[in-house]
C-alpha positions in Angstrom: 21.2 0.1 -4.0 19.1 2.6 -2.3 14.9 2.3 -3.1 13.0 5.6 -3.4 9.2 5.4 -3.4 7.6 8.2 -5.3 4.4 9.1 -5.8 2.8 10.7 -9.0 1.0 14.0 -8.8 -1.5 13.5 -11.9 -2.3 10.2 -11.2 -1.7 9.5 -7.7 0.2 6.5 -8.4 2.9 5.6 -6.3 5.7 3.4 -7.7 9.6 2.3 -6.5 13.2 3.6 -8.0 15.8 2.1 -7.6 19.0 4.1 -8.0 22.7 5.5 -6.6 22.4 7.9 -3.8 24.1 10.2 -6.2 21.3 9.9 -8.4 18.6 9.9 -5.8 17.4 13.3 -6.6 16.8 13.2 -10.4 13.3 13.3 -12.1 11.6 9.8 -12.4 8.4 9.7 -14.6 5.2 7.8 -13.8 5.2 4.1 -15.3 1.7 6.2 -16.9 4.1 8.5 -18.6 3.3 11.3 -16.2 6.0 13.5 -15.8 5.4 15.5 -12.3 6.0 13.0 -9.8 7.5 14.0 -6.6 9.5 11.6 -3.7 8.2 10.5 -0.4 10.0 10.6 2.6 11.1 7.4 4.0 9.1 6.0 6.9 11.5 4.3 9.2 9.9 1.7 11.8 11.2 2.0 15.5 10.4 -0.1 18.2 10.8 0.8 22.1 9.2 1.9 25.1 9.5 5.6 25.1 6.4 7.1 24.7 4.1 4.0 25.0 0.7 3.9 26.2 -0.5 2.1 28.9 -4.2 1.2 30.2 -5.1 2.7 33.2 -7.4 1.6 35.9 -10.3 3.2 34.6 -10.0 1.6 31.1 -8.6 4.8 29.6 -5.4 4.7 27.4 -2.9 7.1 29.0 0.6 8.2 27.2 3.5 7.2 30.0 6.5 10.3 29.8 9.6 9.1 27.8 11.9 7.5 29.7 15.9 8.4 29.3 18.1 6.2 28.6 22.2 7.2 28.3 24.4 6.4 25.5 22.9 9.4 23.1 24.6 9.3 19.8 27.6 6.8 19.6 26.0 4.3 22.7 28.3 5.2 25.4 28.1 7.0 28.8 28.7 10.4 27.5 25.0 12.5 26.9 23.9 11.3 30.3 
């Protein structure tokens, strides 16, 4: 079952739900009792080398260009 975190506006707490995707989104009061709470968005961790930094020679931190890799969507061949 899917988690949702959500984060209260008049206390600034922020608490889990867990619930259908069908339900995902319905109202869920504060565990204070606080009734205007609103739903983060999911962070999603990826890992890679895209876009990485790098040192340079001077000791600077430099941002290398993404670098393309095929397979696009469904992993094959097709997007180049």
């Amino acid at each position: 079952m899917p988690r949702y975190d959500v984060r209260c506006r008049a206390c600034g707490t922020t608490f889990e739900v867990n619930r259908p995707m069908a339900r995902a989104a319905e109202p869920a009061p504060c565990p204070h009792g606080h009734d205007d709470t609103v739903r983060l968005l999911p962070t999603v961790g990826l890992t890679g080398r895209a876009g990485s930094a790098t040192a340079t020679a001077a000791g600077s931190r430099a941002t290398t260009a993404p670098t393309a890799i095929g397979g696009g969507c469904c992993g094959g061949a097709c997007c180049g």
